[in-house]
PDB file of the backbone (N, CA, C, O) and the ligand in Angstrom, with CONECT records:
HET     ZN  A 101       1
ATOM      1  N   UNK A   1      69.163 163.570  93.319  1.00  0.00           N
ATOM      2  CA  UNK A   1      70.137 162.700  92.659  1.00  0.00           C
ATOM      3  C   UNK A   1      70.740 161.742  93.680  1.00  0.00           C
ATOM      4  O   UNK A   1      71.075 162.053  94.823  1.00  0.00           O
ATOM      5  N   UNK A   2      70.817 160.776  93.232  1.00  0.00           N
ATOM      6  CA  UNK A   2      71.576 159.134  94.136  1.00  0.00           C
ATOM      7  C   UNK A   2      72.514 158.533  93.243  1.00  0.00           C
ATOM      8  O   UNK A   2      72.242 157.986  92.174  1.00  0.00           O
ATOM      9  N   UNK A   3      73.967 158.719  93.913  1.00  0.00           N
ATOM     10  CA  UNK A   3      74.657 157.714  93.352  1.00  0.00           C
ATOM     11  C   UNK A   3      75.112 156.840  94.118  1.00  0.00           C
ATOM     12  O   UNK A   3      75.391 157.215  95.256  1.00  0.00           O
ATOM     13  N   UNK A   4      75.323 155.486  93.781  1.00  0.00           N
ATOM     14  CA  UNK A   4      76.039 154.589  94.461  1.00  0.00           C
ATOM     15  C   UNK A   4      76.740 153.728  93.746  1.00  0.00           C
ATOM     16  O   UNK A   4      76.665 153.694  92.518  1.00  0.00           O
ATOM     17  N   UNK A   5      77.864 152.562  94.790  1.00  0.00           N
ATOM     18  CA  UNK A   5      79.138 152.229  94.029  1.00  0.00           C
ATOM     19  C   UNK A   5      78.059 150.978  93.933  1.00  0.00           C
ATOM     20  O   UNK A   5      77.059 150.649  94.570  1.00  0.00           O
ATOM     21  N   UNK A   6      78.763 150.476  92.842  1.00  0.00           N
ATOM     22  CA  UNK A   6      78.494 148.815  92.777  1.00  0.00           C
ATOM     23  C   UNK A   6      78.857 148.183  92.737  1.00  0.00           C
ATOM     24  O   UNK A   6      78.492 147.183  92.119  1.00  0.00           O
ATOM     25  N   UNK A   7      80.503 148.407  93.802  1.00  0.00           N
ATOM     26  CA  UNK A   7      81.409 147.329  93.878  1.00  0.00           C
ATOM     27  C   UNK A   7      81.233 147.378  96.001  1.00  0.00           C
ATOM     28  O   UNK A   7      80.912 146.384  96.653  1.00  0.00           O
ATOM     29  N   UNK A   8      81.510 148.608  96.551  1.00  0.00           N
ATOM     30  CA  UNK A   8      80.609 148.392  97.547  1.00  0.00           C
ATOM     31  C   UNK A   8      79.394 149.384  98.155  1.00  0.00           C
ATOM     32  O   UNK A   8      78.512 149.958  97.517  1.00  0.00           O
ATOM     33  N   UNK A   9      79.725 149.397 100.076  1.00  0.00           N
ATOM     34  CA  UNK A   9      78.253 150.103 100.176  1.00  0.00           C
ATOM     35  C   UNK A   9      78.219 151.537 100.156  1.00  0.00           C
ATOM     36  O   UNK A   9      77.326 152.109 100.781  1.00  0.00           O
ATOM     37  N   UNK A  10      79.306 152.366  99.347  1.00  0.00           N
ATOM     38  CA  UNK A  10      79.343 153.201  99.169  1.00  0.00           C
ATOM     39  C   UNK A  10      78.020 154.258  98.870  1.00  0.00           C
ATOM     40  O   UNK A  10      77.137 153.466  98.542  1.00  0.00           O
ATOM     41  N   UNK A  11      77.396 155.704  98.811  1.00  0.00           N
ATOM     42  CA  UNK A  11      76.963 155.841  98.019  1.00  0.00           C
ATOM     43  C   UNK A  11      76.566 157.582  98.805  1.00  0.00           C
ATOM     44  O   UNK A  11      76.546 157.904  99.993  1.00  0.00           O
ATOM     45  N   UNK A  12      76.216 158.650  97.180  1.00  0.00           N
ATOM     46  CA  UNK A  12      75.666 159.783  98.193  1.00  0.00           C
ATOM     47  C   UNK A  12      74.690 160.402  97.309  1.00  0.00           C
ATOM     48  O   UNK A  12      74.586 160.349  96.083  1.00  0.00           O
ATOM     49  N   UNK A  13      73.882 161.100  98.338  1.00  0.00           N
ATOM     50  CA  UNK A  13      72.771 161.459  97.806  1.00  0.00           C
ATOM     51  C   UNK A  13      72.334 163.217  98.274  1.00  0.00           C
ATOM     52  O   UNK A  13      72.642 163.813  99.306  1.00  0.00           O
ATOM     53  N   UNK A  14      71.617 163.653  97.223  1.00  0.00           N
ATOM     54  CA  UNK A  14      70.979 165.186  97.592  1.00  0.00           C
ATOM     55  C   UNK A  14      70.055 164.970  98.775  1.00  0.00           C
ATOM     56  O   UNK A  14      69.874 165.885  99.579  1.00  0.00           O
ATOM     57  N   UNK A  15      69.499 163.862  98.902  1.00  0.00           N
ATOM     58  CA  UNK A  15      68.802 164.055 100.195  1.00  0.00           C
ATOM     59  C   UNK A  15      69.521 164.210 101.534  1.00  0.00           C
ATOM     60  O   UNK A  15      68.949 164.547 102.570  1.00  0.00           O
ATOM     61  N   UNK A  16      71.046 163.886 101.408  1.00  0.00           N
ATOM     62  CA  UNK A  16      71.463 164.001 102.697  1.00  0.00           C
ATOM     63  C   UNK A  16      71.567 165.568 102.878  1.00  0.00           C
ATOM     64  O   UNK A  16      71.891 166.014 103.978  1.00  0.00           O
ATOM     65  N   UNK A  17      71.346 166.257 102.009  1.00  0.00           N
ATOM     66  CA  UNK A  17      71.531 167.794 102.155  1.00  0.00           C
ATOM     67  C   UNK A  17      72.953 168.460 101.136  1.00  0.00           C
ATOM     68  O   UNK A  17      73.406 169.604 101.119  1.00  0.00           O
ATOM     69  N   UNK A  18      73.269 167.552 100.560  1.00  0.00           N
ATOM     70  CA  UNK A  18      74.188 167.941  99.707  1.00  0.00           C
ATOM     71  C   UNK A  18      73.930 168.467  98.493  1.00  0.00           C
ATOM     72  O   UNK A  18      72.816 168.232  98.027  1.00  0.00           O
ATOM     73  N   UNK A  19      74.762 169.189  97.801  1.00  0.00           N
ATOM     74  CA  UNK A  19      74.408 170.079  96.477  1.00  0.00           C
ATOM     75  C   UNK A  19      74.490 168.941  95.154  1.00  0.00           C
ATOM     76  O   UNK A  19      75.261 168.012  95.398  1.00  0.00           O
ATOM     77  N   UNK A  20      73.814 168.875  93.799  1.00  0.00           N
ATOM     78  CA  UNK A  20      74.075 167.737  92.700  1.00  0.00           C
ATOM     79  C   UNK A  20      75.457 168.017  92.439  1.00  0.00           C
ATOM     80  O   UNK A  20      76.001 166.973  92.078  1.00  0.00           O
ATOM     81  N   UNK A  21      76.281 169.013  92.469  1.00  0.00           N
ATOM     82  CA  UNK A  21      77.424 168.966  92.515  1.00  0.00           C
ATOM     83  C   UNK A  21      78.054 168.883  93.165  1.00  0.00           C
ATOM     84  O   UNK A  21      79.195 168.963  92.711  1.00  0.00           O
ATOM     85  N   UNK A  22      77.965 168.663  94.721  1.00  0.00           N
ATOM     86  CA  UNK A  22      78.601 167.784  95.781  1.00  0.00           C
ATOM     87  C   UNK A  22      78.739 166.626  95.555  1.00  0.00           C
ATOM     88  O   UNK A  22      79.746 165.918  95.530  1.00  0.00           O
ATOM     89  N   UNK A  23      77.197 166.326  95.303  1.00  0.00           N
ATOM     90  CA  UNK A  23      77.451 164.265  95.212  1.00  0.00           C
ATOM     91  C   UNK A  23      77.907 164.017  93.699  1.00  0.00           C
ATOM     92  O   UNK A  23      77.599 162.846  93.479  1.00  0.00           O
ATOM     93  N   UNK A  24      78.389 164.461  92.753  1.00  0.00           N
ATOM     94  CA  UNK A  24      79.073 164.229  91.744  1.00  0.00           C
ATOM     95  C   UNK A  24      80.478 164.328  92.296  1.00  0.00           C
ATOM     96  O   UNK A  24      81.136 163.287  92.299  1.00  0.00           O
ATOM     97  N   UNK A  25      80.909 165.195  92.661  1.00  0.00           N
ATOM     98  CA  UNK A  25      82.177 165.378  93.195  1.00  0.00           C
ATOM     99  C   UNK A  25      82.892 164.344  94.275  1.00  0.00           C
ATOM    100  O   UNK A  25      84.034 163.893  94.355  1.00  0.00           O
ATOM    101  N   UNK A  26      81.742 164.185  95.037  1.00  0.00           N
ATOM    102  CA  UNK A  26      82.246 162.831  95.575  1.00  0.00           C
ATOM    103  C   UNK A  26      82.018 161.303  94.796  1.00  0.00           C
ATOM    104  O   UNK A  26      82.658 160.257  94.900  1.00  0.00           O
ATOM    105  N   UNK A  27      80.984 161.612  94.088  1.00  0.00           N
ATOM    106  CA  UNK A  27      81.415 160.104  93.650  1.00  0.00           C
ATOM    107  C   UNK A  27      82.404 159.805  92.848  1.00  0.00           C
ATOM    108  O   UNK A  27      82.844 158.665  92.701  1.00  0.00           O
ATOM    109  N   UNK A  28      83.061 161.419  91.936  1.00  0.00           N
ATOM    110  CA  UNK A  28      84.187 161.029  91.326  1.00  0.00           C
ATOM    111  C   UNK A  28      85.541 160.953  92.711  1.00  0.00           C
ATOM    112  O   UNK A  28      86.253 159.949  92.723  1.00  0.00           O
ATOM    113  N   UNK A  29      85.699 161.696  93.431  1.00  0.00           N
ATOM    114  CA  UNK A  29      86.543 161.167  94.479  1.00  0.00           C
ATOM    115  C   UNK A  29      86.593 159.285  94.457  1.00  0.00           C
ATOM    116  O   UNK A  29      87.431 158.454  94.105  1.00  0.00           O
ATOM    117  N   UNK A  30      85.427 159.242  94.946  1.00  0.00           N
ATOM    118  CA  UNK A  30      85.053 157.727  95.309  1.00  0.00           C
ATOM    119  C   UNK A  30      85.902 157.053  94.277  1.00  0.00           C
ATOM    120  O   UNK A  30      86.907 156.391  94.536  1.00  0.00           O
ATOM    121  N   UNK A  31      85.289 157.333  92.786  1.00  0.00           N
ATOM    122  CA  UNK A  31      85.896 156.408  91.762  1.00  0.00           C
ATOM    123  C   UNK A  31      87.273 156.879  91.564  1.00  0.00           C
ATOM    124  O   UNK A  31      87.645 156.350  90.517  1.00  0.00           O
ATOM    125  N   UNK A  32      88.553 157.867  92.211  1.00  0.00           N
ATOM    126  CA  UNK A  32      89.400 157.935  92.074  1.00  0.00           C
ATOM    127  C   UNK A  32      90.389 157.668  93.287  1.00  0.00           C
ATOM    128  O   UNK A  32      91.606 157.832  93.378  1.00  0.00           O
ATOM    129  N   UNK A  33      89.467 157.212  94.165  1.00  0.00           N
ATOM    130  CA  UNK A  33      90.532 157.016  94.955  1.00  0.00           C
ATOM    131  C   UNK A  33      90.356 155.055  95.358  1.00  0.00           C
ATOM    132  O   UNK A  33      91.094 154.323  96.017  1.00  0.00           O
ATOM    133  N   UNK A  34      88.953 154.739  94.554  1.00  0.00           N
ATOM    134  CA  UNK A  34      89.475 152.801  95.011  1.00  0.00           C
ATOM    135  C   UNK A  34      89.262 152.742  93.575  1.00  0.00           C
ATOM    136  O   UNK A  34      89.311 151.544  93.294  1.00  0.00           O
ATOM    137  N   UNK A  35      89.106 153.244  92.799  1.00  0.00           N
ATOM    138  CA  UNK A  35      88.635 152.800  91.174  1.00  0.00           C
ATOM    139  C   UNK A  35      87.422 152.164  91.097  1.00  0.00           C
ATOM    140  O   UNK A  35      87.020 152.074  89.937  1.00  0.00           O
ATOM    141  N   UNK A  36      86.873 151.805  91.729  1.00  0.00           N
ATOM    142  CA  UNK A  36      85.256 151.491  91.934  1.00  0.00           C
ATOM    143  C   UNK A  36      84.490 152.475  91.101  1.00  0.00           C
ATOM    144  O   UNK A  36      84.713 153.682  91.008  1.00  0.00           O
ATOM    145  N   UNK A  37      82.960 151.327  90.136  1.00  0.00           N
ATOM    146  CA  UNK A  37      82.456 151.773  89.604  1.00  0.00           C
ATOM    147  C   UNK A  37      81.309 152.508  90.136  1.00  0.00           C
ATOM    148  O   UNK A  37      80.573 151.851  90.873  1.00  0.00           O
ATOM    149  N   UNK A  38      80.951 153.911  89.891  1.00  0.00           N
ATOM    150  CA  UNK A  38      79.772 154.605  90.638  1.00  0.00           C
ATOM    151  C   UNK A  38      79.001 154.963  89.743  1.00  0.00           C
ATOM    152  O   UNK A  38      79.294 155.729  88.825  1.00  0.00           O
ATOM    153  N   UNK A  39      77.658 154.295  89.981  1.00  0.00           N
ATOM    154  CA  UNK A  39      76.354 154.948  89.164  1.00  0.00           C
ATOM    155  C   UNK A  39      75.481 155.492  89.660  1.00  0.00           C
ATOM    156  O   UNK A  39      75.447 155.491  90.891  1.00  0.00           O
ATOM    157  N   UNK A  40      74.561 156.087  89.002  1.00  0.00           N
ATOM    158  CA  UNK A  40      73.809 156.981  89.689  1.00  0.00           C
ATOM    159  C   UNK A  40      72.097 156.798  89.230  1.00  0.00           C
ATOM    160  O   UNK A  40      71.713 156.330  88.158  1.00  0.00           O
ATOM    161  N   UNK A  41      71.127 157.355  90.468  1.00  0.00           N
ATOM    162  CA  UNK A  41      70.008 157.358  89.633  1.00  0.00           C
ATOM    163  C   UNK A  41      69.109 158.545  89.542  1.00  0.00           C
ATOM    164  O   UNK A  41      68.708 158.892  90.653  1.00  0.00           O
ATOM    165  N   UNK A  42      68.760 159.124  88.753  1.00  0.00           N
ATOM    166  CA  UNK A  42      67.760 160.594  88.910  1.00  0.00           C
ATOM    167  C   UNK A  42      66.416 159.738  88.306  1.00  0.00           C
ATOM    168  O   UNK A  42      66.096 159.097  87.305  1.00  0.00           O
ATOM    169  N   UNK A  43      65.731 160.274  89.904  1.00  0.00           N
ATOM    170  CA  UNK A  43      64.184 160.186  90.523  1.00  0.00           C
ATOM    171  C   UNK A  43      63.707 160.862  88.851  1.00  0.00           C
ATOM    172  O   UNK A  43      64.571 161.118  88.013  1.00  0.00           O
ATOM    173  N   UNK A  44      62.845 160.984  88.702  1.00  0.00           N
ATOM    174  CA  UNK A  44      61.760 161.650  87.507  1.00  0.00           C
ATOM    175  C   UNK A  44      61.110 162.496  88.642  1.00  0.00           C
ATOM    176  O   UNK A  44      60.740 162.289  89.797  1.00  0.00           O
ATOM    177  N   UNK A  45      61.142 163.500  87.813  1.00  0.00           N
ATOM    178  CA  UNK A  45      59.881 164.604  88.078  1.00  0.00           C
ATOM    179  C   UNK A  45      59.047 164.424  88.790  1.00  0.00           C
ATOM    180  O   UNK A  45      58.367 163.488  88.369  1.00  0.00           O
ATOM    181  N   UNK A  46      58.559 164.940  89.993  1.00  0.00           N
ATOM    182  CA  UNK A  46      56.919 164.478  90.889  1.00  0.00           C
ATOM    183  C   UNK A  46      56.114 164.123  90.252  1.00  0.00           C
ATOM    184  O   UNK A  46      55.605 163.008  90.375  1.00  0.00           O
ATOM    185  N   UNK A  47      55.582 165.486  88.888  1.00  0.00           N
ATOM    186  CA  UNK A  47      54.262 165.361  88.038  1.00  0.00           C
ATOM    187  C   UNK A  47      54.193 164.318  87.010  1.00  0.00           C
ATOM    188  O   UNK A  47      53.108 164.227  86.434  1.00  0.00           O
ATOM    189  N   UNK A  48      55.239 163.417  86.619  1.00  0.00           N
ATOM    190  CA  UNK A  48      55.825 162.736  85.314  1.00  0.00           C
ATOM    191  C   UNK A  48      54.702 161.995  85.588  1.00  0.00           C
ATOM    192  O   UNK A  48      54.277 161.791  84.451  1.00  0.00           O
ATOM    193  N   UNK A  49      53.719 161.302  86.562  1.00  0.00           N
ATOM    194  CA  UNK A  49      52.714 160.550  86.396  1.00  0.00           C
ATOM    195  C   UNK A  49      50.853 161.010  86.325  1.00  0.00           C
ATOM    196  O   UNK A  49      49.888 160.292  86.589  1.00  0.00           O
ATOM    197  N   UNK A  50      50.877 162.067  85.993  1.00  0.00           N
ATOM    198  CA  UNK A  50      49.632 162.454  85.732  1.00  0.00           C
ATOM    199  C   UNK A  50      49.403 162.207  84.535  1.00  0.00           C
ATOM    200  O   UNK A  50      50.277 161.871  83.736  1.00  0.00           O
ATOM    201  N   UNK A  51      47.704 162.400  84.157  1.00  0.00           N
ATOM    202  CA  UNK A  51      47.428 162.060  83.279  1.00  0.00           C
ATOM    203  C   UNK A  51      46.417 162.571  82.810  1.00  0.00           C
ATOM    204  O   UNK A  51      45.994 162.208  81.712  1.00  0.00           O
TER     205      UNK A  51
HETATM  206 ZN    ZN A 101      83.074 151.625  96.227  1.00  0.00          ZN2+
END
């Protein structure tokens, strides 16, 4: 999971080693402490492209 702000270069991710409920937790921090909007993006599945 990746979220980032899109007001600036904010942003956190499970790859840094954090839990999906770490980087939720911080991005609501994030959006409560400048009010900045934070979105996020979830990767798809490895296998989602076989065929
Ligand atoms: Zn921000």
């Amino acid at each position: 999971m990746h979220k980032y702000c899109l007001e600036c270069d904010w942003k956190a991710s499970t790859d840094d080693g954090d839990s999906e409920q770490e980087v939720s937790r911080k991005a609501i921090e994030h959006f409560v402490e400048t009010g900045h909007t934070v979105d996020s993006i979830r990767l798809p599945p490895p296998c989602v492209n076989k065929n």
